[in-house]
C-alpha positions as CSV (number, residue, x, y, z in Angstrom):
1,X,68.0,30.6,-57.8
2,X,68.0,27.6,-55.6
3,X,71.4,26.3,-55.1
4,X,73.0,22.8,-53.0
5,X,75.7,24.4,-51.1
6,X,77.9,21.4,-50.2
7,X,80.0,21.0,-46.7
8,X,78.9,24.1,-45.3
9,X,79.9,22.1,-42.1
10,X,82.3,19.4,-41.8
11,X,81.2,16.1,-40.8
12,X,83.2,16.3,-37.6
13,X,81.6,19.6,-37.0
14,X,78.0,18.8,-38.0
15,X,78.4,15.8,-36.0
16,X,79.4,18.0,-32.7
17,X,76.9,20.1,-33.1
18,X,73.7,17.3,-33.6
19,X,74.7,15.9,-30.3
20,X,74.1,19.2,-28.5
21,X,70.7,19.4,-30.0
22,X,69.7,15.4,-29.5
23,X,70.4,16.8,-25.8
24,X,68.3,19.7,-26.3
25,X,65.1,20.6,-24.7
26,X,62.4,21.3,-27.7
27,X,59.3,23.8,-27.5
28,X,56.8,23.6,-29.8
29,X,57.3,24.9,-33.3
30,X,53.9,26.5,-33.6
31,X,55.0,28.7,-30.6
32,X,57.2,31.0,-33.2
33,X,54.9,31.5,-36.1
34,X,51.8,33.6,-36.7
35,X,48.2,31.8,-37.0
36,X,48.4,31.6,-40.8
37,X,51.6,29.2,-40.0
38,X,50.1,27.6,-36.5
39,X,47.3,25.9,-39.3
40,X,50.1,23.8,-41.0
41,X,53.2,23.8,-38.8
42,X,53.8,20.8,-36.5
43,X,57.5,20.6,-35.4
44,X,59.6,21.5,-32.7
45,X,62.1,24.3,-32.8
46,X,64.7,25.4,-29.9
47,X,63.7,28.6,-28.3
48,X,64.6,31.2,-30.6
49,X,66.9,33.4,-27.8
50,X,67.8,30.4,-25.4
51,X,71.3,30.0,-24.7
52,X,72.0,26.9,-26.5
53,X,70.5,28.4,-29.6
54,X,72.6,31.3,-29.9
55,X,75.6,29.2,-29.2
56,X,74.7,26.9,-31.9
57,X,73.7,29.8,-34.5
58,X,76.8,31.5,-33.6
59,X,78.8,28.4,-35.3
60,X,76.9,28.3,-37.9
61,X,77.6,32.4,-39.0
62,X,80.8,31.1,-38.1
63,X,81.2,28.2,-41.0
64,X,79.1,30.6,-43.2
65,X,81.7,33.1,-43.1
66,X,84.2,30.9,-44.7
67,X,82.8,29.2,-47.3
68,X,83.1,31.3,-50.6
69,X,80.2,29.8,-52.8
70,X,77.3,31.1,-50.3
71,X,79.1,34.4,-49.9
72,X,78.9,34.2,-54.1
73,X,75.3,33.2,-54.1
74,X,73.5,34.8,-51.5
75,X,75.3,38.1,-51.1
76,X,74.8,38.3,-47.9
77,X,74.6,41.9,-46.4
78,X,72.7,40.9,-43.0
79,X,71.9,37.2,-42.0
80,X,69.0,36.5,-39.1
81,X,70.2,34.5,-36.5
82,X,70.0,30.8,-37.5
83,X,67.0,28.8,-35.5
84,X,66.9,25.0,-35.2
85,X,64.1,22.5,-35.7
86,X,63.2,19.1,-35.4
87,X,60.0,16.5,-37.4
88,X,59.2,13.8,-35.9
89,X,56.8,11.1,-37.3
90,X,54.0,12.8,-38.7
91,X,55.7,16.3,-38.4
92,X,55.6,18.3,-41.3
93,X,55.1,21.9,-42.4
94,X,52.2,22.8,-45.3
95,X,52.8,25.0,-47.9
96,X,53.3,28.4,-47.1
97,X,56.1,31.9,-48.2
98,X,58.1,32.8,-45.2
99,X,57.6,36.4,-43.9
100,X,58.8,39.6,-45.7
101,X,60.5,40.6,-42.3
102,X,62.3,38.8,-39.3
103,X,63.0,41.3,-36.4
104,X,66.5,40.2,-34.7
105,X,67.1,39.6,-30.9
106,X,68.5,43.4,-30.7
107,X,65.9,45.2,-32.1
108,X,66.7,45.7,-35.7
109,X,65.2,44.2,-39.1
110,X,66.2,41.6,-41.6
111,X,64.4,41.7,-44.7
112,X,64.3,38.1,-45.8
113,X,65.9,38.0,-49.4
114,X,67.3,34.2,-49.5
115,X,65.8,31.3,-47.0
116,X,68.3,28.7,-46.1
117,X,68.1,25.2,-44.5
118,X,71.6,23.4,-43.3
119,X,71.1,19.8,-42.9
120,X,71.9,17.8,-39.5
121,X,70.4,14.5,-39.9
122,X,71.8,12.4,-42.7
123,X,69.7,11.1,-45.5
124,X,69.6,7.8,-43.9
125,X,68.6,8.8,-40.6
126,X,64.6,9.3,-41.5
127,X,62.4,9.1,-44.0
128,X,59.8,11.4,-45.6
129,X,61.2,14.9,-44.5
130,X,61.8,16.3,-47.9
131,X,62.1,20.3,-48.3
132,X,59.8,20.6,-51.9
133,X,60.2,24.2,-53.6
134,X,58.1,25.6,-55.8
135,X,59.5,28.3,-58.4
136,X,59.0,29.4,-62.3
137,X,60.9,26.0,-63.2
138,X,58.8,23.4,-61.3
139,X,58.7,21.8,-58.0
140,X,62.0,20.7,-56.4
141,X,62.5,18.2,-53.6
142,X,65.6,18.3,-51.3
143,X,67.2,16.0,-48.6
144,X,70.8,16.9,-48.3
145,X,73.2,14.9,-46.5
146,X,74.1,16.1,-43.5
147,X,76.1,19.6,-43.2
148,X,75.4,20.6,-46.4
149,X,72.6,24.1,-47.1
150,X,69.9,24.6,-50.0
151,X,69.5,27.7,-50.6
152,X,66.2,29.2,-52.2
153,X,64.7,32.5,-52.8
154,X,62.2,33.5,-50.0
155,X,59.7,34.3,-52.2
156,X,59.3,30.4,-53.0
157,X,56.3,29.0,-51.9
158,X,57.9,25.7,-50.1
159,X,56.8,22.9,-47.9
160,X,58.3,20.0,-45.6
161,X,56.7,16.8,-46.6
162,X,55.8,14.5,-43.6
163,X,58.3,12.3,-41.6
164,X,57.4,8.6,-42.0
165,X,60.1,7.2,-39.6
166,X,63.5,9.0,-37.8
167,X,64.3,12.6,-36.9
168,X,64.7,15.3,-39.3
169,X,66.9,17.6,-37.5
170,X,67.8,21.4,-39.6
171,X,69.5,24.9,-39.1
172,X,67.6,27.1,-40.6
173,X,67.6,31.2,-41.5
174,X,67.1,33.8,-43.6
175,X,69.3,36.2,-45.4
176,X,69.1,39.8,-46.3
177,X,71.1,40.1,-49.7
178,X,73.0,43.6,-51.0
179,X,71.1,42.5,-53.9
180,X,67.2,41.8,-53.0
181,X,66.6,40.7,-57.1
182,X,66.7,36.7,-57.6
183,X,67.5,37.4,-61.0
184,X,70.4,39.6,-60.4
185,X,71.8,37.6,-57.9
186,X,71.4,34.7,-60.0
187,X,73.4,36.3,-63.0
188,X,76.2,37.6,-60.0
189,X,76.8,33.9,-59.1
190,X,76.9,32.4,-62.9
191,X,79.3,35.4,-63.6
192,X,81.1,34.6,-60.5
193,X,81.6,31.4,-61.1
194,X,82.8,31.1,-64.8
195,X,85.4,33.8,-63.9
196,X,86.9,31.5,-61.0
197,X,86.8,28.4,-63.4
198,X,88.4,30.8,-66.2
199,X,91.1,31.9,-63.7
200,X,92.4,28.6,-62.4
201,X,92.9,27.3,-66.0
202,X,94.5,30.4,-67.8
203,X,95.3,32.8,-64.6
204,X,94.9,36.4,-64.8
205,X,94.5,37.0,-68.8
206,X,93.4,40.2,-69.8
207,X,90.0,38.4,-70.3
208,X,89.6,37.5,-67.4
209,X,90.5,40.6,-65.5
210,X,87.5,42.1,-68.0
211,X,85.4,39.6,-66.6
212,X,85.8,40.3,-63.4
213,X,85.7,44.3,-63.8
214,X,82.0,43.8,-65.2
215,X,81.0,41.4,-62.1
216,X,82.2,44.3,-60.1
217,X,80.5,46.9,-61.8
218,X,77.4,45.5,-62.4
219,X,77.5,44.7,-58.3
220,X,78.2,48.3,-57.5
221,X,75.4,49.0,-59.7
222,X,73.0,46.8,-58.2
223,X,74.0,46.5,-54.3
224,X,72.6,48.3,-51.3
225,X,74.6,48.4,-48.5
């Protein structure tokens, strides 16, 4: 499933945060990848366990937390800390999966389920820049305005097209579901949804309570937590 996740930040918020990273010193993105993604990476990323960073990221889980349609979609059981990067002109990134396994900044494991890109430059800012997605249904192009996520399965082969003018600024970072299927997860949210719209126009009916019993089975079915 890959899913436009609107206001994830608040424009006041989003705002707040981009003037921190305009201010922000920038290594090179290459710097965080393996060879196979040094060949068609050229960007600039904040250091991964700098101080600034984990402020920043910590804001992010933060607005995260709250807002009930990711929670619906991606499941989250465990979510990598969120890393921040910047395309200039020319900057892009080539085709290419993201890894099976992100190790966090205490030692642990995140198996990457659901990759996720937040949006800090507004569409108008640059051009060029677009986040293209490749899955069973065709080839998808994203630019999101500003504070709002798209949210893909990491198993997507995906690419950022070159910047042609501006700054594309991004959050970015992966999630490890309590449901690792795409499929599953994807029948979860379309459940999960219809059974919201269904309760705000005719409340608790004994349909919809059946609805909602079967979302919750079928999750206790399918989770690992």
């Amino acid at each position: 499933m890959m899913l436009h996740v609107p206001g994830v930040l608040s424009a006041g918020e989003a705002i707040a945060l981009r003037r921190r990273l305009d201010a922000a010193d920038w290594i090179d993105g290459r710097e965080t990848v393996g060879p196979q993604g040094a060949q068609v990476k050229r960007n600039h990323q904040l250091p991964e366990h700098g101080p600034l960073g984990r402020e920043l990221g910590a804001i992010v889980l933060r607005a995260l937390e709250r807002h009930p349609m990711f929670f619906a979609a991606a499941l989250p059981l465990r979510i990598a800390t969120p890393l921040f990067n910047r395309y200039e002109v020319g900057g892009h990134y080539g085709p290419h999966v993201d890894g099976a396994v992100r190790r966090t900044p205490e030692g642990g494991h995140v198996r990457t389920d659901v990759s996720c890109t937040l949006f800090l430059a507004a569409p108008e800012e640059y051009e060029g820049g677009e986040l293209v997605v490749a899955d069973t249904y065709g080839t998808h192009e994203a630019r999101l305005p500003m504070g709002d996520l798209l949210l893909y399965p990491s198993t997507s082969v995906h690419h950022v097209q070159p910047v042609t003018h501006g700054s594309r600024v991004a959050c970015f970072f992966w999630v490890q579901s309590m449901v690792r299927d795409d499929a599953r997860r994807t029948m979860l949210f379309e459940l999960d949804q219809d059974v919201q719209r269904l309760r705000a126009r005719l409340g608790d009916c004994e349909e919809v309570v059946r609805l909602s019993g079967l979302y919750h089975n079928l999750l206790r079915q399918w989770a690992e937590v």
